[in-house]
GUNUDO-761764 format. One record per residue (C-alpha): residue in three letters; x, y, z. Coordinates in steps of 0.25 Angstrom, whole numbers, plus 5000, padded with zeros to 4 digits. Layout:
N
alaXYZ;...
end
This chain:
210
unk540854175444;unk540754185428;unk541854105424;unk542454155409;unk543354105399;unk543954205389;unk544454145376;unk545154275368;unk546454225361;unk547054355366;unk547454375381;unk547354515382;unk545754505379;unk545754385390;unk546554475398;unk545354595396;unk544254495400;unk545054435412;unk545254575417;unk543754615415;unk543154495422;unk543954495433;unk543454615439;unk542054555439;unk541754485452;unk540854365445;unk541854315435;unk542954215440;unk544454225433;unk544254205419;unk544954105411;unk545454105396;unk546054055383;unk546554095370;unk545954015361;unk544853895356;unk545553765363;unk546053835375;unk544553895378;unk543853755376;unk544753695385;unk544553805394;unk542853785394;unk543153625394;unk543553655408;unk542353695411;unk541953815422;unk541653945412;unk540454015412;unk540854115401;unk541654105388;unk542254225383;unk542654195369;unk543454285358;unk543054245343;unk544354275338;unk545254155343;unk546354095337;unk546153945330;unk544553915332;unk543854075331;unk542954085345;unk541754055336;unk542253925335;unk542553915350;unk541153965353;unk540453865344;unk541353745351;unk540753815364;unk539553815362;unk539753655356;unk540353605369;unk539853705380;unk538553755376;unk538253825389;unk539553885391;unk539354035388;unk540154105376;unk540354255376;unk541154295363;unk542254425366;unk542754455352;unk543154585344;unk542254525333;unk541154635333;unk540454595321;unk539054555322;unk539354405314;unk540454375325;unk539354385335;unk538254315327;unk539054215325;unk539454205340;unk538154215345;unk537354095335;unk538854005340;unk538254015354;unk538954125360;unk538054205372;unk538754335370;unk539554415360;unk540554535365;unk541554615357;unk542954655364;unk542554785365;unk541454785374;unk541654835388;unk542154745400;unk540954765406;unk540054715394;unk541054575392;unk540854555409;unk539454585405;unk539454495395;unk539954385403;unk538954385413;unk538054375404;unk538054255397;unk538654185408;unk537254215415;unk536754145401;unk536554265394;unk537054315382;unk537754455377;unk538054515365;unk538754645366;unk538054795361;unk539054805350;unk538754655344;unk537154685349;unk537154785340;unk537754735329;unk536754605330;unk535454695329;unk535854775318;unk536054635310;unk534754565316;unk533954695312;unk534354685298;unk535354805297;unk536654725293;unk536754635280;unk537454505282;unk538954515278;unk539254375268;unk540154315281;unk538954305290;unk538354195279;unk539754125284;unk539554005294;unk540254015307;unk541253925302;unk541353995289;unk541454115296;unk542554055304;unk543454015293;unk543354165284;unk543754225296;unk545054125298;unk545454125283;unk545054295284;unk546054275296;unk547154225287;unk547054065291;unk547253965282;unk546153865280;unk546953765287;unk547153855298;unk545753865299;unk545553705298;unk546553685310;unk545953795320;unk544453745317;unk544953595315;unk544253575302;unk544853525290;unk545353615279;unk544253565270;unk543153615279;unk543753725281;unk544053765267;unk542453735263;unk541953835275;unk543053945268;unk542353905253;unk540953925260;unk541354065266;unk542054105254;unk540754065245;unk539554135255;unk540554245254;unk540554275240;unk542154275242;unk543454195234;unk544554185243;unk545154205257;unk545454345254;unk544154385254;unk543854325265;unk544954405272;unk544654545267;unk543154515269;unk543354455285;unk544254585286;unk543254685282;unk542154625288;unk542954605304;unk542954475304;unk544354445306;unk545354525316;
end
C-alpha cells in the first residue's frame, strides 16, 4: 500500500487528493498538513512512501520544505502539486531534488499516475511542464532576468512581490533581517531594478506570484 502525505495549505485541494486516492486499491488513507512544521513533523514519524507537496505554503514556500526534505530524508520521495506552471518553478524544483513535478490542472488519473511512479522510484514530470522544459532546452526561449536569481533570491522577490516585509521574510525563513536585506539588494542588482515596486509589478506580470 503507497503511503502519502499531502501538504497543500488549503483543505479543499487535500480534500480533492483524499477523494482521488481513495478509490485506488494500492493506496492506504492518506494523511495531511497545512503547512512547513506541521509536514516535517508529520515525515519525522516516519511510514511515507510519497510526499505530495504544494509550492505555495504559507511561512517557509514549498521550495524551502523540499530542500530541507531532501537535507534530512534523502530517499524519501517528493512530487510537487502546485498551480505554478512556469517552466523556472519546475527547474527549480527538479535541480532542489524533487522526482516529479505536476500542475493542479492535470487529471486525477495523471497525479495517481504520478504517484506510482516515483514511489516505484521513478520520476514524472507532467506533458504541459514537459513541453515547456524542451522548448527551453532546445534553445526556443531566451532567459527571463529572475532565472539568473538564486533559489533563495528567488524566494525572497516573490515574498516582498507578495507584499511581505523584510522582517516577515526573516522570521518565516529564520534568517536575520540583514541576510535577508543583502539577498533583496542581490536580486534587485541581477535584475536591473530599484525598489520593491518593481519587484511587484515584474513578479505580477511574469506569474510568479498568486
Amino acid at each position: 500500500m503507497i503511503q502519502v502525505l499531502a501538504v497543500d495549505d488549503h483543505s479543499f485541494t487535500r480534500s480533492g487528493i483524499r477523494q482521488v486516492l481513495g478509490r485506488e486499491a494500492d493506496f492506504a488513507p492518506m494523511d495531511e498538513a497545512a503547512d512547513d512544521p506541521e509536514a516535517l513533523q508529520r515525515i519525522a514519524q516516519g511510514g511515507y512512501d510519497v510526499v505530495v507537496l504544494d509550492l505555495g505554503l504559507p511561512g517557509r514556500s514549498g521550495l524551502e520544505t523540499l530542500m530541507e526534505i531532501r537535507r534530512s530524508y534523502p530517499a524519501l520521495p517528493v512530487l510537487i502539486l502546485t498551480a505554478y506552471a512556469e517552466k523556472q518553478f519546475a527547474l527549480r524544483a527538479l535541480k532542489a531534488g524533487a522526482n516529479g513535478y505536476l500542475t493542479k490542472t492535470s487529471s486525477p488519473g495523471l497525479l495517481v499516475h504520478a504517484i506510482r511512479q516515483v514511489a516505484s522510484g521513478g520520476r514524472y514530470i507532467g506533458p504541459e511542464i514537459a513541453e515547456m522544459l524542451a522548448a527551453a532546452l532546445s534553445g526556443g526561449s531566451i532567459d527571463a532576468p529572475h532565472e539568473a536569481l538564486s533559489d533563495r533570491e528567488f524566494e525572497v522577490m516573490r515574498a516582498i512581490a507578495s507584499g511581505k516585509t523584510v522582517s516577515d521574510i526573516a522570521r518565516d525563513l529564520s534568517l536575520s533581517v540583514k541576510t535577508i536585506s543583502t539577498y533583496r539588494a542581490r536580486a534587485l542588482e541581477k535584475m536591473s531594478m530599484r525598489n520593491n515596486a518593481e519587484f511587484t509589478h515584474y513578479a505580477i506580470k511574469s506569474g510568479l506570484v498568486d
